[in-house]
C-alpha positions in Angstrom: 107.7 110.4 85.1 107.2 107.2 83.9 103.8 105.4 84.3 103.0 102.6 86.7 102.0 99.5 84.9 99.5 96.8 86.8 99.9 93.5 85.3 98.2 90.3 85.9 100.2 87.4 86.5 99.6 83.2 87.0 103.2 81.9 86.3 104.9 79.8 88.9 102.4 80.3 91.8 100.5 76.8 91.6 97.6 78.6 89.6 97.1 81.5 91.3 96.2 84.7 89.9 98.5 87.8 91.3 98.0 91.4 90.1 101.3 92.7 90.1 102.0 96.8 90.1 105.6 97.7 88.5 106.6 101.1 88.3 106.1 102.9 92.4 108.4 105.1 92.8 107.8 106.2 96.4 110.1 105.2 99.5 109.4 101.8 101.3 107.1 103.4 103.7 105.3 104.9 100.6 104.5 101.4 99.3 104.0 99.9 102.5 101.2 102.1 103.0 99.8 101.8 99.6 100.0 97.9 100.2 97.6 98.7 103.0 95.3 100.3 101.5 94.9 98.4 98.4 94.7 95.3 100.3 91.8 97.3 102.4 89.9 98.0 99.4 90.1 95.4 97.9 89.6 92.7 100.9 92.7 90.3 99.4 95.9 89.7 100.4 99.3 91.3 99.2 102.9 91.6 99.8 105.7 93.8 98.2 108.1 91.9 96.5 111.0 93.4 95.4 110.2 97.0 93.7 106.6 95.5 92.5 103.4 95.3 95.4 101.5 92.1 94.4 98.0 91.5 95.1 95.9 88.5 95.3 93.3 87.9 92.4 92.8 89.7 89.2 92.0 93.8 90.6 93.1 94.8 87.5 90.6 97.7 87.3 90.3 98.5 90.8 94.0 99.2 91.4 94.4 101.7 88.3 91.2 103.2 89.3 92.6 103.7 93.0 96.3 104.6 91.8 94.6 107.2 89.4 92.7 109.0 92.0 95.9 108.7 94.4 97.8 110.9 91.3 99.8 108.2 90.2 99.8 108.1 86.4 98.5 104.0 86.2 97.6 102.0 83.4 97.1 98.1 82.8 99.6 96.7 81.3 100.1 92.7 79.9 97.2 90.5 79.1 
């Protein structure tokens, strides 16, 4: 079971600063939801793109705090 990575990203979106989370393996509606409630948590804006869920601004911690307690094995990843 291989770990899911949260990176931070601010290429080619005009400056903006996306957390990006690689590495879900759950069905669409798995990540849909998860998309949900990261985006409650954290009060930002998200989308799935892809296999990866981006969220807006660096939640770095947050997320890998909130996959860990979800049971998904999460770690940060990148710089």
């Amino acid at each position: 079971n291989k770990p899911v990575r949260v990176y931070l990203e601010r290429k080619k979106r005009r400056g903006k600063t996306v957390s990006v989370i690689k590495g879900v393996m759950s069905p669409k509606q798995g990540k849909q939801a998860l998309l949900k409630l990261l985006k409650t948590r954290l009060g930002s804006g998200g989308a799935i793109k892809g296999d990866d869920i981006e969220i807006q601004g660096d939640h770095r911690e947050t997320i890998v705090t909130t996959l860990n307690e979800l049971g998904y094995k999460a770690k940060r990843a990148g710089g």
